[in-house]
C-alpha positions in Angstrom: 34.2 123.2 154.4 36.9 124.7 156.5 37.0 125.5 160.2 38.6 128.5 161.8 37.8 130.9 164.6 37.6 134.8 163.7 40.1 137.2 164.5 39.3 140.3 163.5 36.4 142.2 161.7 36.8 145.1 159.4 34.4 146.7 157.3 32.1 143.5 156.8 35.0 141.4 156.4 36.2 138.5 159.1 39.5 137.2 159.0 39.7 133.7 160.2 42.6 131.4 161.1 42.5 127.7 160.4 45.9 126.0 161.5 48.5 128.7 160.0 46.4 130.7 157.7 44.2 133.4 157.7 41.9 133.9 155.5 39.4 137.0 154.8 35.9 135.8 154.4 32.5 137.1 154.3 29.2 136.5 155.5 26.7 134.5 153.3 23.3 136.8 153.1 21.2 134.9 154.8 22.7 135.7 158.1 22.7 139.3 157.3 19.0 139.0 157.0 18.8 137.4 160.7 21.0 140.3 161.6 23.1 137.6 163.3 26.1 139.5 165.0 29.2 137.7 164.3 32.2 138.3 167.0 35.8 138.5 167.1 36.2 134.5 168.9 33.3 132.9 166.7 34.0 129.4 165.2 33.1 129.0 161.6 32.9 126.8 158.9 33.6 128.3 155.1 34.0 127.6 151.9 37.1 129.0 149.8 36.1 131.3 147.1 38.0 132.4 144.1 41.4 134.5 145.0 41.4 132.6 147.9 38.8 134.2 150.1 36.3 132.7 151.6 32.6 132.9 152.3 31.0 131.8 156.0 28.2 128.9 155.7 27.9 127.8 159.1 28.6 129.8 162.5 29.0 127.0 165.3 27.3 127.3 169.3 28.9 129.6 171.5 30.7 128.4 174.7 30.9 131.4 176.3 30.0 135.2 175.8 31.7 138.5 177.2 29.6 141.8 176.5 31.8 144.5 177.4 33.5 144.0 175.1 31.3 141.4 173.0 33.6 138.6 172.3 32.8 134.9 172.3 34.2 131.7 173.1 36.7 133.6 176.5 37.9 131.0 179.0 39.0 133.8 181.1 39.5 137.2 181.8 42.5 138.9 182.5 41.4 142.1 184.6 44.4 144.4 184.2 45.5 147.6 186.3 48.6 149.5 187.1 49.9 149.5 190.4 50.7 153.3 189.9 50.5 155.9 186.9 47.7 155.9 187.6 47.2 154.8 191.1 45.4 151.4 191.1 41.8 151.9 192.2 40.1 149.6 194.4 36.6 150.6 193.4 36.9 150.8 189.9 38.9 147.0 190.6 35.5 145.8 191.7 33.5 147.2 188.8 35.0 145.5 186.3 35.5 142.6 188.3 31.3 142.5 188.7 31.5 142.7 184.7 33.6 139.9 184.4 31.7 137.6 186.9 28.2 138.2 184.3 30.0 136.7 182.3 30.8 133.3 183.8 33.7 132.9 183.0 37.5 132.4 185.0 38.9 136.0 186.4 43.0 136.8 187.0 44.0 139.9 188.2 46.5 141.2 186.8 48.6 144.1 187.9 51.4 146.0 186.2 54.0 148.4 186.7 55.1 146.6 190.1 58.4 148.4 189.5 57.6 151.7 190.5 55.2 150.4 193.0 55.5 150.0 196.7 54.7 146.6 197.1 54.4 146.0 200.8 51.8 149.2 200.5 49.7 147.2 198.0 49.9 143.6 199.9 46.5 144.2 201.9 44.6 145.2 199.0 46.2 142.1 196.7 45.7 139.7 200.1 42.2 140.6 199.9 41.5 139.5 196.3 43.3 136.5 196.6 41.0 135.8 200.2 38.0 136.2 197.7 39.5 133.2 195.3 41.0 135.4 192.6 44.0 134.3 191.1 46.7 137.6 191.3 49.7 138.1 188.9 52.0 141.0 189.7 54.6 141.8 187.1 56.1 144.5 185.1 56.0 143.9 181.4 58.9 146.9 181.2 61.4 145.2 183.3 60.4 141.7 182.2 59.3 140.6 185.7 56.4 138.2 186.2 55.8 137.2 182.7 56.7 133.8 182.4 53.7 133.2 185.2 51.5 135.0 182.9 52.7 132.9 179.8 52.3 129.9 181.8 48.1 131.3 182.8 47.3 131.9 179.0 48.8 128.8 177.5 45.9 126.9 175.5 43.4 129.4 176.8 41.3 131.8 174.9 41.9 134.7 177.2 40.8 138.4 177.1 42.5 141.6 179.0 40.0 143.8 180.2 40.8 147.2 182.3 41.5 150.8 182.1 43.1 152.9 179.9 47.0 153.3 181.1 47.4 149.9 182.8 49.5 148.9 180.0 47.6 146.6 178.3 49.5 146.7 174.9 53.4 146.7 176.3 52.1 143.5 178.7 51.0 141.1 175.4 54.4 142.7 173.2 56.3 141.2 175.9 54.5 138.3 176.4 54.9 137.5 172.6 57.5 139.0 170.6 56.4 140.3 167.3 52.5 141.3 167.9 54.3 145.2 168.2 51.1 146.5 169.4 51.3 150.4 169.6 51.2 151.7 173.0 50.8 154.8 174.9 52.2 157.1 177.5 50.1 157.8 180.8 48.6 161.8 180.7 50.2 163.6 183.2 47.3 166.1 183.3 44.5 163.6 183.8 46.4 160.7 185.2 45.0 158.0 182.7 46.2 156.6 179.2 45.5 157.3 175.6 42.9 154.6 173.9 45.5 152.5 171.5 43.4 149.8 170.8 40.7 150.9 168.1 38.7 147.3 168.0 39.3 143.7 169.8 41.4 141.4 168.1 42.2 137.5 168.3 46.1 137.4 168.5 47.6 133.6 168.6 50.1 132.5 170.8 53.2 130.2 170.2 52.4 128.9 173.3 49.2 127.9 172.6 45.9 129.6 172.5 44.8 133.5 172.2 44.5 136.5 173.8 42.4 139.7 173.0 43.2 143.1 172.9 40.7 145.4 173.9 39.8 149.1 173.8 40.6 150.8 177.3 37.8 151.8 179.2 38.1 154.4 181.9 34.5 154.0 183.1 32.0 151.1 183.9 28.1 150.2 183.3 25.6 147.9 184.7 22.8 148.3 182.2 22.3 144.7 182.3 22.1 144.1 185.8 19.5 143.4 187.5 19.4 144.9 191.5 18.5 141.1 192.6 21.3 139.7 191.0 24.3 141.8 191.7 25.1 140.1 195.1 26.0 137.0 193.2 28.5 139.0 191.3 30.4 139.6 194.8 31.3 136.0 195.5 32.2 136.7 199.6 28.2 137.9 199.5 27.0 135.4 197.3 28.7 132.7 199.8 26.7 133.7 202.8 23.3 135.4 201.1 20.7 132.3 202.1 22.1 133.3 205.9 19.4 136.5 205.4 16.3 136.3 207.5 14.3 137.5 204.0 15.1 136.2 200.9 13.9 139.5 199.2 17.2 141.0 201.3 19.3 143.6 199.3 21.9 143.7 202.5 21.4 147.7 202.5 18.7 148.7 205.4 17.0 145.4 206.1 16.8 143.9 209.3 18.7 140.8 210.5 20.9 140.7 207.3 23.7 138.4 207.3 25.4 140.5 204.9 25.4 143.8 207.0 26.8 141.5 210.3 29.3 140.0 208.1 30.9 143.4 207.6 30.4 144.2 211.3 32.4 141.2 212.1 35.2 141.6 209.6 34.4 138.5 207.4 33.5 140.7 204.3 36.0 143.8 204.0 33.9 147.0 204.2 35.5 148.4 201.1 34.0 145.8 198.8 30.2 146.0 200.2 30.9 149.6 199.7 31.5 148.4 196.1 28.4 146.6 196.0 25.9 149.8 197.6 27.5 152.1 195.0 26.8 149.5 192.4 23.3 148.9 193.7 22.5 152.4 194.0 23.8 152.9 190.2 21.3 150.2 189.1 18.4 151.6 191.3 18.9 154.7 189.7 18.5 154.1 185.9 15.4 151.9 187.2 14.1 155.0 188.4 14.4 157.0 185.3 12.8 154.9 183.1 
């Protein structure tokens, strides 16, 4: 049998590359009885068929899984925003950062469009991710600027770019690798955000080594997988200093003596991101309510 790794699914069919081929394969029946989901990132062993296609027999462990959106085998993450057009949003920032960390796996932030930017504006706000532990790229993929430290973070890594619509996404990974010509879009003047042109991920290789995915735009975040308990450890300042709590049961919103809460007070957590984590919290206590 063969081993590849997927890239791409399309109407029941899964394109997977082994060395410098692709070939389209399908699923053998019994895993469509299990209902097993295969995933843009899976490795698999098939057989070639007639016409030189090929049929999956075996779908091997997963290392790692991201759910929104569900791809498997990541070794990282590459959050992705726009300095400006649109405005880079703090808030929204943390939400998908919270998404990533469920996931387990390493987080770069990535942000775009530096050239229109003021840059001394955005230091405190790029200073405070990096005081977290976050690795932060700035760059614009118009100008060319930044990219080689990019190329040089997604060499031999299976990495994903995550973020919202208009960050620029697409024109980032065309300059990153000549030849993908993934079709981009311009920013909506009326509501300040970008057209979806991504329709579905995609495994594209690298002739540096390794893959990177690119993913529909999302404009909005959930948490219908989080549980209220487990949040905090998604905030890795909180999760550093939780066990400080007088109560274990703490949720650092109106209980007494939390470490969290004095933290904040004192400046060693900035207020904006535990303002993250209530709005978050609150998000999740909500839909718990309406069940």
């Amino acid at each position: 049998m063969q081993h590849g790794v997927i890239l791409k699914t399309y109407n029941s069919f899964y394109y997977v590359k082994t060395n410098d081929k692709v070939i389209m394969c399908t699923l053998r029946g019994r895993f469509k009885k299990e209902r097993f989901s295969l995933l843009v990132g899976d490795e698999v062993e098939y057989d070639i068929t007639e016409n030189d296609k090929g049929i999956i027999e075996k779908i091997l462990p997963r290392r790692s899984m991201l759910k929104r959106p569900m791809i498997a085998n990541i070794d990282q993450v590459i959050v992705t925003f726009a300095a400006v057009n649109p405005n880079i949003n703090a808030v929204l920032v943390d939400r998908f950062l919270v998404l990533a960390e469920m996931s387990d796996l390493d987080i770069i932030i990535c942000i775009n469009k530096t050239d229109l930017a003021d840059m001394q504006e955005l230091e405190p706000l790029l200073a405070l991710y990096r005081s977290i532990g976050y690795k932060v790229i700035t760059l614009s993929a118009k100008l060319g600027l930044g990219i080689r430290e990019l190329q040089n973070a997604l060499s031999d890594k299976i990495s994903v770019f995550a973020g919202p619509s208009g960050a620029g996404k697409s024109t980032i990974l065309n300059t990153i690798e000549a030849g993908l010509t993934l079709v981009t879009g311009e920013v909506s003047e009326k509501i300040g955000r970008g057209k979806h042109t991504t329709r579905f991920a995609e495994l594209l290789p690298l002739t540096t080594g390794g893959f990177v995915v690119d993913t529909p735009g999302f404009s909005f975040t959930e948490f219908d997988d989080v549980k209220k308990n487990d949040l905090m450890y998604y905030f890795p300042e909180i999760a550093a200093i939780v066990q400080e709590c007088k109560f274990n049961t703490c949720l650092h919103v109106k209980e007494p003596q939390c470490a969290i809460k004095q933290a904040v007070l004192e400046g060693r957590i900035n207020e904006q991101r535990y303002n993250s984590y209530i709005e978050i919290l609150s998000e999740i206590q909500e839909k718990k309510k309406g069940f």
